[in-house]
PyMOL Python script that loads the backbone (N, CA, C, O; Angstrom):
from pymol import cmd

cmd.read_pdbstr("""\
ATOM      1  N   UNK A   1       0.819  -1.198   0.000  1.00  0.00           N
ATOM      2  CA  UNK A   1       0.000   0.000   0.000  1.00  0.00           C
ATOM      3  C   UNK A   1       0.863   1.262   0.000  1.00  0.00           C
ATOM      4  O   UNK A   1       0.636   2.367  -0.491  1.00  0.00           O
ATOM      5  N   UNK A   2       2.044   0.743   0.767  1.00  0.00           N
ATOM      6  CA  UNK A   2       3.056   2.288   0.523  1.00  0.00           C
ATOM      7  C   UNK A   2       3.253   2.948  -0.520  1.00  0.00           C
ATOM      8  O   UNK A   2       3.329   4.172  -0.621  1.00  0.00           O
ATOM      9  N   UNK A   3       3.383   1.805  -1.691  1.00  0.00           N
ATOM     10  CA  UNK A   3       4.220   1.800  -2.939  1.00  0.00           C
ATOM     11  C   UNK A   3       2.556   2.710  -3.375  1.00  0.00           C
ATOM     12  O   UNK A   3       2.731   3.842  -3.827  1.00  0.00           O
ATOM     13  N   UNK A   4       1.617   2.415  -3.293  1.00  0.00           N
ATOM     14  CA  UNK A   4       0.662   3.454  -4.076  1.00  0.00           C
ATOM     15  C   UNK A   4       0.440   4.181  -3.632  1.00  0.00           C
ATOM     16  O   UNK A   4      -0.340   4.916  -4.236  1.00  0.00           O
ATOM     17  N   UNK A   5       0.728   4.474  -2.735  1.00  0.00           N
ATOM     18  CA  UNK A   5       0.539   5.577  -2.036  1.00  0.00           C
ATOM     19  C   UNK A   5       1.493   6.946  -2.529  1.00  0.00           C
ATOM     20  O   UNK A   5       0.999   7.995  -2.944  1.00  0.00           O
ATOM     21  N   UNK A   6       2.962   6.678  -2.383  1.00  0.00           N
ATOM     22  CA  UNK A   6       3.765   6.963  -2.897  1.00  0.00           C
ATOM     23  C   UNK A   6       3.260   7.734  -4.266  1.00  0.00           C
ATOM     24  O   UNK A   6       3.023   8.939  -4.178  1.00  0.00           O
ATOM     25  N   UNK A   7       3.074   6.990  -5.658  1.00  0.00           N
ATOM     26  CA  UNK A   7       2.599   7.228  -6.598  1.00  0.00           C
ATOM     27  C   UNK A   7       1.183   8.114  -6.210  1.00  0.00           C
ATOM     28  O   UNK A   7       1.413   9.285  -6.511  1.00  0.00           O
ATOM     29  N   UNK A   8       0.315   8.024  -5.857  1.00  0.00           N
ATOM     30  CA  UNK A   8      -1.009   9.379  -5.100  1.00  0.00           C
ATOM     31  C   UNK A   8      -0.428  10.693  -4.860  1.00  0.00           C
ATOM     32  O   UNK A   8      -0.685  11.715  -5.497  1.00  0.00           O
ATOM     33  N   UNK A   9       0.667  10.530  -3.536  1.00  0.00           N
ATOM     34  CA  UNK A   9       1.440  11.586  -3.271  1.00  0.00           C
ATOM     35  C   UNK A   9       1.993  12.350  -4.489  1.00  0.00           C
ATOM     36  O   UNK A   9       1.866  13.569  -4.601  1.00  0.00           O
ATOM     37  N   UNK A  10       2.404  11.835  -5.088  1.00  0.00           N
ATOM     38  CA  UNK A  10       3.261  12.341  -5.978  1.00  0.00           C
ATOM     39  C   UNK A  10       2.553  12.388  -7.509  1.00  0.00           C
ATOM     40  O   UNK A  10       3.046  12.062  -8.588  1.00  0.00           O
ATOM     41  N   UNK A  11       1.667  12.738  -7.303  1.00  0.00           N
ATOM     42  CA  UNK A  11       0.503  12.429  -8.812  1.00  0.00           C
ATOM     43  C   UNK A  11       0.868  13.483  -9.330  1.00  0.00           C
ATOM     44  O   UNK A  11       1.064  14.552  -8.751  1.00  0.00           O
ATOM     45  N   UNK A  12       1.043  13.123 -11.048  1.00  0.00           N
ATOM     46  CA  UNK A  12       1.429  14.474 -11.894  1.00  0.00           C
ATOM     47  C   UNK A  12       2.865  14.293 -11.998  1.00  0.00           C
ATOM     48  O   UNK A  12       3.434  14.745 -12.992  1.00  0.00           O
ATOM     49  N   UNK A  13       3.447  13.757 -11.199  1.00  0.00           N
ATOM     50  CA  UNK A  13       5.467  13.369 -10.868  1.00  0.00           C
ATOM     51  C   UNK A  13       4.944  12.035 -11.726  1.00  0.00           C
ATOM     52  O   UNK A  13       3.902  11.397 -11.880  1.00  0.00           O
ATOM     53  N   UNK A  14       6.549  12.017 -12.262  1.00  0.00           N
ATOM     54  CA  UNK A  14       7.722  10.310 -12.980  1.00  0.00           C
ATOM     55  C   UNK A  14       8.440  10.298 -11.777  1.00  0.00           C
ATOM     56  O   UNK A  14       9.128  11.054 -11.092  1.00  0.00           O
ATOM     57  N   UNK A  15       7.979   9.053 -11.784  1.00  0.00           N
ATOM     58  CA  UNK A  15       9.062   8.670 -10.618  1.00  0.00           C
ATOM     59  C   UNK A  15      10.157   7.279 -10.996  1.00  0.00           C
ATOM     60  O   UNK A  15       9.778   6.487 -11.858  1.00  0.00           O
ATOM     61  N   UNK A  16      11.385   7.078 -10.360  1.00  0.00           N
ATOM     62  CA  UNK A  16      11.833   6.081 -10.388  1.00  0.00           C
ATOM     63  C   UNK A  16      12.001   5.299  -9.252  1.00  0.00           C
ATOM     64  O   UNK A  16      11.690   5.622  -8.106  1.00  0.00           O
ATOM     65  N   UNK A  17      12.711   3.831  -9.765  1.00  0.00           N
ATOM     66  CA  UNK A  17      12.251   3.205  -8.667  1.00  0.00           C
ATOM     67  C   UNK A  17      12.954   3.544  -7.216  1.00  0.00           C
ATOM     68  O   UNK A  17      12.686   3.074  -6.110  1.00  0.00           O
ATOM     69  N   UNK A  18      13.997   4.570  -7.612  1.00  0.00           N
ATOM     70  CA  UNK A  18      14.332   4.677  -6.103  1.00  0.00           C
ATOM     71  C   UNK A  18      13.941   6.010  -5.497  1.00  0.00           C
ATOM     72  O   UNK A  18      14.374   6.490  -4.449  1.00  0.00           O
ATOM     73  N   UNK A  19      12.920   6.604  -6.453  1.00  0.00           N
ATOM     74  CA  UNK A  19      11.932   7.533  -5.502  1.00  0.00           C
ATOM     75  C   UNK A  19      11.523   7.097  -5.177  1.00  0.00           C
ATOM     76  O   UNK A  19      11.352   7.558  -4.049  1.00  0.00           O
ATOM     77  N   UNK A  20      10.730   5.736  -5.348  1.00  0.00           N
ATOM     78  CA  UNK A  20       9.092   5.079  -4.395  1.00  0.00           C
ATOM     79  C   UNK A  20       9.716   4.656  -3.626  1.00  0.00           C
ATOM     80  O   UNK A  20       9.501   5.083  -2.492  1.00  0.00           O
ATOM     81  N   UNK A  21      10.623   3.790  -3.769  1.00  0.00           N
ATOM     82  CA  UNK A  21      11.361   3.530  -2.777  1.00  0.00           C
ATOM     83  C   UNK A  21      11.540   4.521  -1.517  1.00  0.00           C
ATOM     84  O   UNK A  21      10.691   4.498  -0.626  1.00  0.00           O
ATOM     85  N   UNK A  22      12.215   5.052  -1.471  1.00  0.00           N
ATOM     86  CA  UNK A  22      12.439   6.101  -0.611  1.00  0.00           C
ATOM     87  C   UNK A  22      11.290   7.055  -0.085  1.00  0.00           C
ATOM     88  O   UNK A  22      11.229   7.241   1.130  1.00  0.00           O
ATOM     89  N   UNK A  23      10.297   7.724  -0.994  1.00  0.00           N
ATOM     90  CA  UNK A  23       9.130   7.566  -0.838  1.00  0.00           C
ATOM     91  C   UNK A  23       7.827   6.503   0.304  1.00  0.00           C
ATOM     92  O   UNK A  23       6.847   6.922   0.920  1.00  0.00           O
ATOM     93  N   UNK A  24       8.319   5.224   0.207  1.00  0.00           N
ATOM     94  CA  UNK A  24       7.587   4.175   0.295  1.00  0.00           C
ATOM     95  C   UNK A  24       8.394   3.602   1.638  1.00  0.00           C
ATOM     96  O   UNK A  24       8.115   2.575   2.256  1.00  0.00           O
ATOM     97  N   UNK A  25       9.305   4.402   1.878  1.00  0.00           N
ATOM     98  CA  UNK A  25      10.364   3.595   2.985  1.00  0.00           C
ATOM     99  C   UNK A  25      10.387   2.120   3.020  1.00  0.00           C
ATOM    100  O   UNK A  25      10.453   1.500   4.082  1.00  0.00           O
ATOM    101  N   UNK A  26      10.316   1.396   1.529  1.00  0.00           N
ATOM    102  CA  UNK A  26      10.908   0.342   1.344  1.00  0.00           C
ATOM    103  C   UNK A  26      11.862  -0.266   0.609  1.00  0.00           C
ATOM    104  O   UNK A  26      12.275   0.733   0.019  1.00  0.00           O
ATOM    105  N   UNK A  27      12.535  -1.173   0.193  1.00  0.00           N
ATOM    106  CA  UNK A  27      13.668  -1.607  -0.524  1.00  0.00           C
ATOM    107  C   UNK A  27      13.189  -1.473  -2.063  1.00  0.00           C
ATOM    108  O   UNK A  27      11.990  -1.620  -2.302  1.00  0.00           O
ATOM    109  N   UNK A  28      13.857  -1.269  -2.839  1.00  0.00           N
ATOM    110  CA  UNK A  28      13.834  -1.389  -4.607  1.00  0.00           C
ATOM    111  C   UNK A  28      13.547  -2.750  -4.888  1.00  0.00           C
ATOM    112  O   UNK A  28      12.995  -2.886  -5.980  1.00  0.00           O
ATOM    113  N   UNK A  29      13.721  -3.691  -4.325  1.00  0.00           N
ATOM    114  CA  UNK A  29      13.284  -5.169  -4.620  1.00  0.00           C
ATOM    115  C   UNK A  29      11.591  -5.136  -4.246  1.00  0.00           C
ATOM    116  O   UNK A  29      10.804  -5.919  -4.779  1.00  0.00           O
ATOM    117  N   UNK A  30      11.292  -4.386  -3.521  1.00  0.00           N
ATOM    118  CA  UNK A  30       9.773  -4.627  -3.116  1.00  0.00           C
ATOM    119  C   UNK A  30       9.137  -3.831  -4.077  1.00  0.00           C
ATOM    120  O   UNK A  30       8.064  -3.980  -4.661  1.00  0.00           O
ATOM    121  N   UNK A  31       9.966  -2.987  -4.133  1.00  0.00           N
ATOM    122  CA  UNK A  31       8.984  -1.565  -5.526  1.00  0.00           C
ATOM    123  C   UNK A  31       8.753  -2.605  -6.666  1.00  0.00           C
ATOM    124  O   UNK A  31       7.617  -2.770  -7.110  1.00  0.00           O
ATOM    125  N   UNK A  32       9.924  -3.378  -7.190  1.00  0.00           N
ATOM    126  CA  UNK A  32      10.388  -4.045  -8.448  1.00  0.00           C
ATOM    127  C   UNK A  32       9.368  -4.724  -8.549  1.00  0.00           C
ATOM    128  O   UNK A  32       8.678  -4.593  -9.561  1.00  0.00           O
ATOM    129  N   UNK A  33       9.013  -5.586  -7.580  1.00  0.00           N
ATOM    130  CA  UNK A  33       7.978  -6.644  -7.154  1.00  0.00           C
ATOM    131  C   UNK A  33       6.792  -6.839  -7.396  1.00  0.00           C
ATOM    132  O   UNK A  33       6.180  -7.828  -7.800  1.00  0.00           O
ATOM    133  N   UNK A  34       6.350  -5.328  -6.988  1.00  0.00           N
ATOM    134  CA  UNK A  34       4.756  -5.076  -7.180  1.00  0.00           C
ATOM    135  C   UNK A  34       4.335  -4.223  -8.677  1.00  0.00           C
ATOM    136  O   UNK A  34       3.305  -4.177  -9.350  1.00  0.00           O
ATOM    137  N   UNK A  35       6.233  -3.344  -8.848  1.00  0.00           N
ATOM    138  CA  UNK A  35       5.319  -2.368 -10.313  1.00  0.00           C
ATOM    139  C   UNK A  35       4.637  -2.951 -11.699  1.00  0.00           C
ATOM    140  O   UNK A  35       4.125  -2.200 -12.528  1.00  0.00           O
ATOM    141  N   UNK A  36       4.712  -4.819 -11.891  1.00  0.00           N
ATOM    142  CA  UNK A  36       4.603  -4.897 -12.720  1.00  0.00           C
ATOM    143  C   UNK A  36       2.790  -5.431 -12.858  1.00  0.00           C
ATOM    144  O   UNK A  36       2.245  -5.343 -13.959  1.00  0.00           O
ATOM    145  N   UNK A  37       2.224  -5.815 -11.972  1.00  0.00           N
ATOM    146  CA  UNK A  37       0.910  -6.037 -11.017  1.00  0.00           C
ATOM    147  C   UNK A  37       0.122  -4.968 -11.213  1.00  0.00           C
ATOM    148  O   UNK A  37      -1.001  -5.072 -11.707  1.00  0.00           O
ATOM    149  N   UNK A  38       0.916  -3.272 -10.648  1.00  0.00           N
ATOM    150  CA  UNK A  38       0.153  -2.382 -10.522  1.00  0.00           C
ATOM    151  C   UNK A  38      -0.029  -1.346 -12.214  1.00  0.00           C
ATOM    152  O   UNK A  38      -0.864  -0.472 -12.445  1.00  0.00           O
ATOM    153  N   UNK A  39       1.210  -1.931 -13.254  1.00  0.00           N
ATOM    154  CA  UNK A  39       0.662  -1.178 -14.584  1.00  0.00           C
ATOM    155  C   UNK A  39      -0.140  -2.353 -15.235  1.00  0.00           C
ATOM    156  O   UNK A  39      -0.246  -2.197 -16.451  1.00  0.00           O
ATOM    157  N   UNK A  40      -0.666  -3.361 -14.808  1.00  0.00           N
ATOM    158  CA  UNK A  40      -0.930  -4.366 -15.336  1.00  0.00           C
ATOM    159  C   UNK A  40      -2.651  -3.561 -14.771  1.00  0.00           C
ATOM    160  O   UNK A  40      -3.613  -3.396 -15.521  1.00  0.00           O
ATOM    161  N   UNK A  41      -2.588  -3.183 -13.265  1.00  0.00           N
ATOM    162  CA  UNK A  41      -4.082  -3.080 -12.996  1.00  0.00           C
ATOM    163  C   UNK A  41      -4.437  -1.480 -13.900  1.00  0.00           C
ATOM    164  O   UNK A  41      -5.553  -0.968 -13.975  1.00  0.00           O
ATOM    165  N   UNK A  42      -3.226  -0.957 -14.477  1.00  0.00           N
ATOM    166  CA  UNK A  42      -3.719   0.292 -14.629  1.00  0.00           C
ATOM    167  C   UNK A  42      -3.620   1.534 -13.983  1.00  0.00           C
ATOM    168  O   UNK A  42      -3.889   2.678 -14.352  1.00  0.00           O
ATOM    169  N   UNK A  43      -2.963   0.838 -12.437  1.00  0.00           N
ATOM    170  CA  UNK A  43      -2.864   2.396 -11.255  1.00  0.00           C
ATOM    171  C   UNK A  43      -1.766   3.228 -12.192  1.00  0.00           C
ATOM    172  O   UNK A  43      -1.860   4.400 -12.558  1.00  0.00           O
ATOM    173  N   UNK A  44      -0.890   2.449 -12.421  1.00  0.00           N
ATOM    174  CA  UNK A  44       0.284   2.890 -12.801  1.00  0.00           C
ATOM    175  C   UNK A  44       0.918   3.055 -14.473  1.00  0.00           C
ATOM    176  O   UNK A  44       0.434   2.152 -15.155  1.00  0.00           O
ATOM    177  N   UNK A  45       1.472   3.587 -14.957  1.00  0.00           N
ATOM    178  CA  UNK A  45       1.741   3.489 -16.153  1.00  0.00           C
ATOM    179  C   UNK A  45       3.299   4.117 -16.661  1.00  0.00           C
ATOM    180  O   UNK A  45       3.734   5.201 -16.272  1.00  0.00           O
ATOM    181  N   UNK A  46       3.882   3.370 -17.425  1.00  0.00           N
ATOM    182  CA  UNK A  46       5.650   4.169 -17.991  1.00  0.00           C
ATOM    183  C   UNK A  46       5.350   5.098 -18.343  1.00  0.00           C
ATOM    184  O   UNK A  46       4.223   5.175 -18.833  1.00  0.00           O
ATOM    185  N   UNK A  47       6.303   6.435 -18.272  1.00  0.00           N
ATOM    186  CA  UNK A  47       6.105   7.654 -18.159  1.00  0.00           C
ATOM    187  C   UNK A  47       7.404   8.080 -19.311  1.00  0.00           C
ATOM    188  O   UNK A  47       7.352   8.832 -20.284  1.00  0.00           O
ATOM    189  N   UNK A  48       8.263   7.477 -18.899  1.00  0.00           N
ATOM    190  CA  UNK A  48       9.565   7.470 -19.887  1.00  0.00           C
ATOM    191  C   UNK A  48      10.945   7.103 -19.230  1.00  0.00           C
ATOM    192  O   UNK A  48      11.042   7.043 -18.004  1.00  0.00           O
ATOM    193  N   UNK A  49      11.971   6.868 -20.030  1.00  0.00           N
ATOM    194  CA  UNK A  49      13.306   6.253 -19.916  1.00  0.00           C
ATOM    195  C   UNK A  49      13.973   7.393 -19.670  1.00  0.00           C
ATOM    196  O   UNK A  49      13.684   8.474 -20.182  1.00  0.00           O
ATOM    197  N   UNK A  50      15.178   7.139 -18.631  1.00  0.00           N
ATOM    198  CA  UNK A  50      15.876   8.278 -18.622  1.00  0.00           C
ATOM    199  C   UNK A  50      17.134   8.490 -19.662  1.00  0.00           C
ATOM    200  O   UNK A  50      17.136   7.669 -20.579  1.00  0.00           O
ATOM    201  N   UNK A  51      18.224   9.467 -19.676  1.00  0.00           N
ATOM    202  CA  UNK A  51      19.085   9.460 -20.607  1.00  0.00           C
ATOM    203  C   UNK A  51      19.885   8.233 -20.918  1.00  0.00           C
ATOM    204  O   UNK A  51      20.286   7.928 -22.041  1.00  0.00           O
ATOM    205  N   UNK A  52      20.054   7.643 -19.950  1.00  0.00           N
ATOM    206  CA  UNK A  52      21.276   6.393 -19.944  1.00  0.00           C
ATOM    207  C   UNK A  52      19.731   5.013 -20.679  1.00  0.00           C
ATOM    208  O   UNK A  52      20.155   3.912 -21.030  1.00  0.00           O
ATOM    209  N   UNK A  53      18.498   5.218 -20.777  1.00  0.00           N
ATOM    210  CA  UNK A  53      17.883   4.356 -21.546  1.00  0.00           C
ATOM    211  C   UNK A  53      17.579   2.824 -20.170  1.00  0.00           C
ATOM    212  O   UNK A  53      16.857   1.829 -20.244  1.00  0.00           O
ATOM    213  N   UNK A  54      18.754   3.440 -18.787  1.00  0.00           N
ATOM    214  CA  UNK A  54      18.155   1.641 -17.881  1.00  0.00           C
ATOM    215  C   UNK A  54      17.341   2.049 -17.155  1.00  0.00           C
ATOM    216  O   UNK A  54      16.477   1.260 -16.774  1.00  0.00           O
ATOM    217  N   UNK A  55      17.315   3.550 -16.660  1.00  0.00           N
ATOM    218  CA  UNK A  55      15.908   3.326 -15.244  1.00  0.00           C
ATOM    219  C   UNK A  55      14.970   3.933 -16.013  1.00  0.00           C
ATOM    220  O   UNK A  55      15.129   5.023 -16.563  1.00  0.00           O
ATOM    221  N   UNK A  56      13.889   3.183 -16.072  1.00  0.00           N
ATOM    222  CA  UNK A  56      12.644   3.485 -16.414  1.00  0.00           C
ATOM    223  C   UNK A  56      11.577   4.356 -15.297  1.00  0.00           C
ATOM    224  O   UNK A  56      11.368   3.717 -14.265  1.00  0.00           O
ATOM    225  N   UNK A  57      10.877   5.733 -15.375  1.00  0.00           N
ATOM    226  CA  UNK A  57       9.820   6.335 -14.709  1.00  0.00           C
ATOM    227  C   UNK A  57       8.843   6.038 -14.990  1.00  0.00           C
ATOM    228  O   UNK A  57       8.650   5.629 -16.135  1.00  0.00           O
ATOM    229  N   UNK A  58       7.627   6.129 -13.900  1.00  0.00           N
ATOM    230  CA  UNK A  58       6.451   5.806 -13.970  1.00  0.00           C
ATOM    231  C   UNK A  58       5.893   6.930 -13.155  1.00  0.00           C
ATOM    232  O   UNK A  58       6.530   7.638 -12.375  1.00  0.00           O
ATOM    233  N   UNK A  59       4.407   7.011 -13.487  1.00  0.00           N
ATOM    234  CA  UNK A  59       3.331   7.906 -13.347  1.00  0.00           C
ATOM    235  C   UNK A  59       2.248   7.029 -12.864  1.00  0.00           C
ATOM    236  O   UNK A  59       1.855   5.940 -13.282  1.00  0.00           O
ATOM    237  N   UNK A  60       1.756   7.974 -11.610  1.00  0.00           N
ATOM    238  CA  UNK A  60      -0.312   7.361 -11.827  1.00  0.00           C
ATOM    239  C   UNK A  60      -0.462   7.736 -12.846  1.00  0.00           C
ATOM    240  O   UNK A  60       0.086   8.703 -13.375  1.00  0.00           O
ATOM    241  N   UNK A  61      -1.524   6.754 -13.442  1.00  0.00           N
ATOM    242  CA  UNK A  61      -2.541   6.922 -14.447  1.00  0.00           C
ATOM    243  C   UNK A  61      -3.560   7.629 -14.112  1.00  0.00           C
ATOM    244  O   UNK A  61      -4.358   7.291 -13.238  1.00  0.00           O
ATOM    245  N   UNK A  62      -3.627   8.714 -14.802  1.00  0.00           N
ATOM    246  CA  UNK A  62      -4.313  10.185 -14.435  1.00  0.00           C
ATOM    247  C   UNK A  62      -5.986   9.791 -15.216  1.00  0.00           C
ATOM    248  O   UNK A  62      -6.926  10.585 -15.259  1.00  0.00           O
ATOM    249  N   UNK A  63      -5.987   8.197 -15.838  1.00  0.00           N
ATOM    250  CA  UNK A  63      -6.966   8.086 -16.390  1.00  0.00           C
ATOM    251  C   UNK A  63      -7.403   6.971 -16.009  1.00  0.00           C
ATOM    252  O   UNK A  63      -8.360   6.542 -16.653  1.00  0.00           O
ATOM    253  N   UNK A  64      -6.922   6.190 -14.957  1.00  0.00           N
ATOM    254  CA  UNK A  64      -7.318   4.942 -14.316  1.00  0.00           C
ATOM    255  C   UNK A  64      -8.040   5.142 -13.423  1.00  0.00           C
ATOM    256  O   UNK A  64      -7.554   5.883 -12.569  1.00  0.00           O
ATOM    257  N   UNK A  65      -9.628   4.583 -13.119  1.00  0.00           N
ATOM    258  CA  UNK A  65     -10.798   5.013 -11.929  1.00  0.00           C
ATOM    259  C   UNK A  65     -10.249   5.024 -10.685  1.00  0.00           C
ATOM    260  O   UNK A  65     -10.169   5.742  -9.689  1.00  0.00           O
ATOM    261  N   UNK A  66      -9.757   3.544 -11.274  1.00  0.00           N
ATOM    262  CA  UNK A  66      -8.720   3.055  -9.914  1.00  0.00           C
ATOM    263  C   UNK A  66      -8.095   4.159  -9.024  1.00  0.00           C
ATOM    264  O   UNK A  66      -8.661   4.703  -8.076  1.00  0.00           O
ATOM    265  N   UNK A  67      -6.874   4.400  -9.460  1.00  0.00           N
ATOM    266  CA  UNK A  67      -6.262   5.602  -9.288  1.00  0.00           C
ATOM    267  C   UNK A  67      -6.669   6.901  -9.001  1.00  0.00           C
ATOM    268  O   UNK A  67      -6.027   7.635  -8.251  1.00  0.00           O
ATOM    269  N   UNK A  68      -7.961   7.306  -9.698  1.00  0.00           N
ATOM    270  CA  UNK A  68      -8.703   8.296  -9.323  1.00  0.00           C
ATOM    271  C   UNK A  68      -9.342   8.245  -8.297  1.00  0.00           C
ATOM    272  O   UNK A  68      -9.546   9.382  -7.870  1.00  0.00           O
ATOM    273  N   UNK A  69      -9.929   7.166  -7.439  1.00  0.00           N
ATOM    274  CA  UNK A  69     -10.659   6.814  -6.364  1.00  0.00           C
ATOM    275  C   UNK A  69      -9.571   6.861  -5.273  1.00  0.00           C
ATOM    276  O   UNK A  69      -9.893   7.195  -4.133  1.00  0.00           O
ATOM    277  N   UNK A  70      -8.059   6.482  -5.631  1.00  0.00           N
ATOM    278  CA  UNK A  70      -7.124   6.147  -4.979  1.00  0.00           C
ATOM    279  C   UNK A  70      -7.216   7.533  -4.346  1.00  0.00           C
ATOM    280  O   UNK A  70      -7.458   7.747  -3.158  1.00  0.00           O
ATOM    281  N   UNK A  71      -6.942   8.656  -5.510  1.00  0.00           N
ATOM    282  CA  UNK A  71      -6.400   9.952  -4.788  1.00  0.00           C
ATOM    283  C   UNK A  71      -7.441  10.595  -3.977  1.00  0.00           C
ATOM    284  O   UNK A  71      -7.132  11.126  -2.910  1.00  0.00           O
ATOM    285  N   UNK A  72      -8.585  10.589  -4.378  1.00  0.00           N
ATOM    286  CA  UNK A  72     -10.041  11.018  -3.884  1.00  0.00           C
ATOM    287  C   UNK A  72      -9.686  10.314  -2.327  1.00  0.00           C
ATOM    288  O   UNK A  72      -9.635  10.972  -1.288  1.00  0.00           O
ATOM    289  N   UNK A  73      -9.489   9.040  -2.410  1.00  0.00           N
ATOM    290  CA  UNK A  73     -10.022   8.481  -0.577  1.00  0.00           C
ATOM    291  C   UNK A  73      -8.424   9.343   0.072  1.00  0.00           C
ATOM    292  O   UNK A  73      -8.447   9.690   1.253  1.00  0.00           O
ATOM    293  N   UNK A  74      -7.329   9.584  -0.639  1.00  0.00           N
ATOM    294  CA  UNK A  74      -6.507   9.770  -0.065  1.00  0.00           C
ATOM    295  C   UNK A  74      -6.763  11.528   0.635  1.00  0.00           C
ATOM    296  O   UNK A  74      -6.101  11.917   1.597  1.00  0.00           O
ATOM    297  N   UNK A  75      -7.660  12.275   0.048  1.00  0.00           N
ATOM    298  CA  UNK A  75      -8.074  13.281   0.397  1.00  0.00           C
ATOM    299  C   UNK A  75      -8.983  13.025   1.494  1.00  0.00           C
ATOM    300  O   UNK A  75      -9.132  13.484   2.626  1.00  0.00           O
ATOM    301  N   UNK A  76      -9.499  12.207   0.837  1.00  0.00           N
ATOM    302  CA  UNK A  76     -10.706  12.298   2.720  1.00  0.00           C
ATOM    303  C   UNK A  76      -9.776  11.345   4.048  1.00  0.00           C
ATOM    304  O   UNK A  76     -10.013  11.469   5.249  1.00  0.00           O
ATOM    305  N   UNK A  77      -9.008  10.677   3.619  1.00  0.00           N
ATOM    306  CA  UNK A  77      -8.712  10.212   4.629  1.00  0.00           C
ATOM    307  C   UNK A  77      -7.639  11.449   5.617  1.00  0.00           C
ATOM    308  O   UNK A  77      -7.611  11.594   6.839  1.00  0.00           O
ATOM    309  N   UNK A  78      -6.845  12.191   4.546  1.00  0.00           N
ATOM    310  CA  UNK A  78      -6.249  12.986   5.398  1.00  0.00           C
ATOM    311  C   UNK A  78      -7.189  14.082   5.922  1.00  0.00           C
ATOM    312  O   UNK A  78      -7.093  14.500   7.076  1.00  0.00           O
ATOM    313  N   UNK A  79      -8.002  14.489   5.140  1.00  0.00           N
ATOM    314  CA  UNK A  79      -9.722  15.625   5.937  1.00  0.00           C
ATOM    315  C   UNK A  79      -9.884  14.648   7.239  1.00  0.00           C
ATOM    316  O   UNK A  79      -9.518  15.021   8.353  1.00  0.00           O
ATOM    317  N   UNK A  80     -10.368  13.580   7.040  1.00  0.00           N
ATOM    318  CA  UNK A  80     -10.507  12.797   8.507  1.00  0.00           C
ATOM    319  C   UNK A  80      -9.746  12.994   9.840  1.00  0.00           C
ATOM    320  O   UNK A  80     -10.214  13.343  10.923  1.00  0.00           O
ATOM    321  N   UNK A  81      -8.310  12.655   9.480  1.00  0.00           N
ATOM    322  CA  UNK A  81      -7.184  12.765  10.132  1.00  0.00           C
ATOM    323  C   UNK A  81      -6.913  14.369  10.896  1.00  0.00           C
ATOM    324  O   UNK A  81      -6.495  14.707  12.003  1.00  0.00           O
ATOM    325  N   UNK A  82      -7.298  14.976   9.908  1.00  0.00           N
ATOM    326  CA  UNK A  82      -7.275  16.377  10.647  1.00  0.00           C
ATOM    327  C   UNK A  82      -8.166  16.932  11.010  1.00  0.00           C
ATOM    328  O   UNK A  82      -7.964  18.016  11.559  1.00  0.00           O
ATOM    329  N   UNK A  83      -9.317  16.516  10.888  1.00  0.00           N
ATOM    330  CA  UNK A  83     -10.570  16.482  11.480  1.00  0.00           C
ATOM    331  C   UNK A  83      -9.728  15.842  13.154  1.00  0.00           C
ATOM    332  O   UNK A  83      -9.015  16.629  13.777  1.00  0.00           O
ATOM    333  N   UNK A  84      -9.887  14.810  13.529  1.00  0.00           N
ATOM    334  CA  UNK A  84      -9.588  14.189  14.309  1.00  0.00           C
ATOM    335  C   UNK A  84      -8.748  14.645  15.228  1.00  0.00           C
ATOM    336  O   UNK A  84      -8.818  14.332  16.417  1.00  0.00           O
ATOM    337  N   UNK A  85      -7.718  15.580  14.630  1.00  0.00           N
ATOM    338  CA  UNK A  85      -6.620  16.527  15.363  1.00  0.00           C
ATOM    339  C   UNK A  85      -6.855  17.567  15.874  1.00  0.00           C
ATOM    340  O   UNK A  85      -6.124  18.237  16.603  1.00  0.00           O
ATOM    341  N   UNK A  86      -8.306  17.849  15.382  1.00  0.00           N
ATOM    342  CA  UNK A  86      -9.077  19.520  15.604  1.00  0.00           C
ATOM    343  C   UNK A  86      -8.434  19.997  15.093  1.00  0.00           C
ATOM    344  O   UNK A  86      -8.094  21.027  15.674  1.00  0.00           O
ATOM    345  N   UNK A  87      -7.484  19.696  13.238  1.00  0.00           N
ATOM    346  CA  UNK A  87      -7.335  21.158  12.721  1.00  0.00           C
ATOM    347  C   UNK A  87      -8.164  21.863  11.851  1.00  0.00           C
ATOM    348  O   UNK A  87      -7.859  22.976  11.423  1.00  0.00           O
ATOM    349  N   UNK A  88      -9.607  21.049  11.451  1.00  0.00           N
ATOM    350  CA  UNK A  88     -10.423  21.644  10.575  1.00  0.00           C
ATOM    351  C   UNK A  88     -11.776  21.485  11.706  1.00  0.00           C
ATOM    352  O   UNK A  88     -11.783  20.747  12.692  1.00  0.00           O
ATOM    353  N   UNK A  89     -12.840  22.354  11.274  1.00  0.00           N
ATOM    354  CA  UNK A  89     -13.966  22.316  11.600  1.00  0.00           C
ATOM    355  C   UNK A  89     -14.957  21.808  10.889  1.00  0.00           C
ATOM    356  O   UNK A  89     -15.067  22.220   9.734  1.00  0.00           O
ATOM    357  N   UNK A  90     -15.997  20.716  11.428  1.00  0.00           N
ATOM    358  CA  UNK A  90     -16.593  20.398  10.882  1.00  0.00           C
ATOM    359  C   UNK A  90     -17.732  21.402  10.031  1.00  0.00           C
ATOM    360  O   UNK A  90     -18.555  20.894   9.269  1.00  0.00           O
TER     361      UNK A  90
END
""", "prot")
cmd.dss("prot")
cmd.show_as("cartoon", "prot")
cmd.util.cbc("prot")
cmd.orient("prot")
């Protein structure tokens, strides 16, 4: 869940794998693991190659429901959260 999360956060950003990583505060073997699952569901999609042509960037799919629902709950969940903190008013 980090790893999409990561990609939410950063919607509109290419990222590589050792932004999510780092991002995701997990290892590049776990990013590696799941990115091919998550452009397969669509969250995710190649964005482009960098100069040297080996690390490949990726993007949310700014056109996947999926993804769109992703960023939407990720908004209410942080409204919640700060709800909860008393920094917004209901």
């Amino acid at each position: 869940m980090k790893i999409i999360e990561a990609f939410v956060q950063e919607r509109g950003r290419d990222l590589s794998v050792s932004d999510v990583a780092r991002l995701a505060d997990t290892a590049r073997s776990t990013v590696y693991q799941h990115l091919d699952d998550l452009e397969e569901l669509g969250v995710i999609e190649f964005a482009r190659s960098t100069g040297d042509g080996h690390s490949k960037r990726y993007q949310l799919n700014e056109e996947s429901e999926i993804a769109d629902l992703l960023y939407k709950l990720e908004g209410v969940t942080l409204r919640h959260l700060l709800e909860l903190d008393g920094e917004l008013e209901n």
